[in-house]
Each structure stands twice: as structure tokens, then as C-alpha cells.
C-alpha positions, 0 to 999 in steps of 0.5 A: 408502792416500791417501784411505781410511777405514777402520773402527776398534774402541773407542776408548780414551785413556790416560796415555802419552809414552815419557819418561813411560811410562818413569818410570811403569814405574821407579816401579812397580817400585820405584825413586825416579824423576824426569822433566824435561819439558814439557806443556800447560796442558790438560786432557792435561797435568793428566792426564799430572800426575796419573797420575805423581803417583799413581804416586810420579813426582816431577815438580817439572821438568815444566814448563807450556807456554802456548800449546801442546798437550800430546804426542799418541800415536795409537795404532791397535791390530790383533788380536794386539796388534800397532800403528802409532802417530803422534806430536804432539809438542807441548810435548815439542818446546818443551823446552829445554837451559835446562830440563835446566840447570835440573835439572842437580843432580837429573840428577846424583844419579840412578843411571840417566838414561834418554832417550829421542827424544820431546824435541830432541836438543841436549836429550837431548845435554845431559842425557847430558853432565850424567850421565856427568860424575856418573857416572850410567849412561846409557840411550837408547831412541832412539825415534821413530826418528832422520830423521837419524844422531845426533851424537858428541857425544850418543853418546859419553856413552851406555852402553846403547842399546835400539832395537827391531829396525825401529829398528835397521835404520833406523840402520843403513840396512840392508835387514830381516831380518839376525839381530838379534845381527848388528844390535846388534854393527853397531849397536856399532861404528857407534855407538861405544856399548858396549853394545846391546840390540835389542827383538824383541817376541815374540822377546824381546831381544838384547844385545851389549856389555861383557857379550858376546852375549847373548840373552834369550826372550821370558816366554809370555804372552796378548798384547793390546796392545803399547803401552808394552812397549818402554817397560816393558821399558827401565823394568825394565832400568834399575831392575834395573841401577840395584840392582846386577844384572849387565846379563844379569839386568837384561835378564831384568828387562826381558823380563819387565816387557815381557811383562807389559805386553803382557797389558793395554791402553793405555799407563801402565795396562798397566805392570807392578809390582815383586810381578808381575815378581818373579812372573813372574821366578820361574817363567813359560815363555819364547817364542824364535825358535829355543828354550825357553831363555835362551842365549848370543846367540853360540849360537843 
């Protein structure tokens, strides 16, 4: 409430960022990964730096930005793992369409470009275009939610568009608690995107699109912190689509790469690689709404 103080747990700080905490998961499960941004010429951006460096980020296009903080995510976590989180965006929001020309031949190499809403849409529309006209598969997590409805001309060069559920209700201006599948297909044919994938978090994830409706449970695991399992989760749909898995292996992938990041706090150092998945892919129980296995969404 306005005004209110309340008391907290231990406090923590963590290498993050969704453009970044998607690129650190895509590395660690096994895929060459580039990231174009901006952060400051701070003691956060050198921090950012080094942890994608460690973890085999190329990060020639993150650009230094004087004069202005690097990105912030405060994050408070409650018991279960559940969060809330407020976003600084500082140098995100200096980035540029300058920027991305400037890495026009790098975005038009990669097999998958994955975007995300941390950076200005003109921005995230330019690098769209870039990798559709290469042919690139392109993924929007559009996250923070959008204030306002994104443009055609973004959209119509997206393939998969992965929002969780809170996310899709606010696209779609839609009061909570219609069934997930219902939201995706909505979301489909509003959108023009032909395929849509909703995060439901413990539930696991829903798909609808060229592959028909699917629906994947969520891989039984201890949560502790929820941070960056959206973005695991993204991190190993693309990786899994990006070696040739059909989009229903790609979002097993996802669900258990999102499963395991839960299982560990923070954001980067809670992001899972390639042998731990692999693991889990292997023989791990699943957490459904309404069952124990995966089925078709137009089943359950």
C-alpha cells in the first residue's frame, strides 16, 4: 500500500536482463549465441560482461552507454518461489535501430532470433525484419507486458510468440481465468502469429499453432525461485527448434529447462545446461492441472 514498509529476507544480486538471461541459457545448452544490447559504464554492465563472456556469450554488439545505468530487475521473491518484479530500464532503453543495422549480418546468420520487450520496439521491429528476410525463425517473448498493442509491422515477422498467461490476458484484454488454450488461440488470430506458446508456471505450457493444440505439464520439481524460468524456458525452446526438433519436442525442452531453473535462486545462476536437461528429459515426473502426462491441448 502507498506508504508501507515492509520487512524482507536476504538480500542477493545476480547477473540478469531477459536479453541476456535468454542468451545465457541458449549458451549453456549448447547453441553458438550472440546478444546485441546496451549497458552502462558501471560496475552492473561489467558484471553483465563477464558473466556472458564466461558462459561463451559473444558479446561484440553490447554496446557501453555513458551516462546512464545499466538495466535494473528488482526482484522480491516470497516463500514457494513465487515473485514480483520492477524494472529500471536504463541503457536497454537507449538502444537503437542504428545499433541492430550495425549487426544486420550477425542477426542474419542466426538460425533463431529470439526478442524480447526490455529494448524499444522500433528496435525489436527492425531486428524482426532483419531475420525473416534471412530466413531466421523468429521468437518474441513479449515481456514486460506491452502498455499498448504491438504494431503489424512487428508481428508479421514473428513465428512463435511466448507470453505467460498474466501476459496474454493483458494483450488480449480479457478478464483472468479463461483456459490457457482458449488464450493462445485468441491470442493466434488476434496477433496474425501462427504459432503461440503460454507459460503457465507450475502448470507447464500450452501451445496452438501450425503443429495443432498442444499441451505440455510442467517436470515435478522443489521450487525455490521462479526468476528467469520464463526465460530458460524460451532458452530451451529455441535451442531445441534451433537442431531441428519438432515444435512439441521443442516445448518439452522448454518445460524442462524452465523446471530446472526454478530449483535455484537468482536469475543467470539459476539457468540449467545442456547434461541437466538432457537428465530430466530422460525420466523426471510431470505437474499438470489436470493429469500426469503430456496430451493434446484439444484433450484435456
Amino acid at each position: 500500500m502507498p506508504g508501507e514498509t515492509l520487512s524482507g529476507g536476504p538480500f542477493a544480486t545476480y547477473p540478469g536482463g531477459k536479453g541476456a538471461n535468454q542468451a545465457v541459457a541458449a549458451s549453456r545448452l549448447g547453441a553458438p549465441t550472440a546478444m546485441v544490447g546496451r549497458v552502462g559504464v558501471d560496475g552492473f554492465g561489467q558484471m553483465l560482461r563477464i558473466a556472458a563472456e564466461v558462459d561463451g556469450v559473444n558479446i561484440d554488439h553490447v554496446v557501453d552507454t555513458p551516462g546512464l545505468s545499466t538495466g535494473v530487475a528488482l526482484i522480491t521473491v516470497e516463500d514457494g518461489g513465487q515473485n514480483t518484479i520492477v524494472i529500471a530500464a536504463g541503457a536497454n532503453a537507449a538502444l537503437t535501430s542504428e545499433d541492430v543495422e550495425d549487426a544486420a549480418a550477425l542477426i542474419a546468420s542466426a538460425r533463431v532470433l529470439l526478442l524480447q520487450l526490455e529494448v524499444p520496439l522500433p528496435v525489436v521491429t527492425r531486428a524482426a525484419a532483419i531475420a525473416r528476410a534471412a530466413g531466421a525463425i523468429v521468437i518474441l517473448n513479449p515481456a514486460p507486458a506491452a502498455t499498448s498493442r504491438l504494431s503489424a509491422d512487428l508481428l508479421t515477422n514473428v513465428d512463435y510468440l511466448v507470453p505467460n498467461e498474466s501476459e496474454a490476458v493483458a494483450f488480449l484484454e480479457e478478464p483472468s481465468g479463461a483456459p490457457p488454450k482458449i488464450l493462445a488461440r485468441a491470442l493466434s488470430v488476434v496477433t496474425g502469429v501462427p504459432n503461440v506458446i503460454i507459460t503457465l508456471g507450475e502448470f507447464g505450457a500450452v501451445m496452438f499453432g501450425v503443429a495443432g493444440s498442444l499441451y505440455h505439464p510442467a517436470f515435478r520439481v522443489s521450487a525455490v525461485d521462479s526468476t528467469a524460468a520464463g526465460d530458460a524456458f524460451v532458452g530451451g525452446f529455441a535451442v531445441a527448434l534451433s537442431e531441428g526438433l519438432s515444435p512439441e519436442e521443442a516445448l518439452r525442452w522448454g518445460c524442462a529447462a524452465g523446471a530446472l531453473a526454478a530449483t535455484r535462486p537468482g536469475a543467470q545462476s539459476s539457468l540449467p545446461r545442456r547434461d541437466e536437461v538432457l537428465a530430466l528429459l530422460q525420466g523426471s515426473g510431470l505437474r499438470s492441472r489436470e493429469s500426469g502426462t503430456p496430451k493434446r491441448a484439444s484433450e484435456t
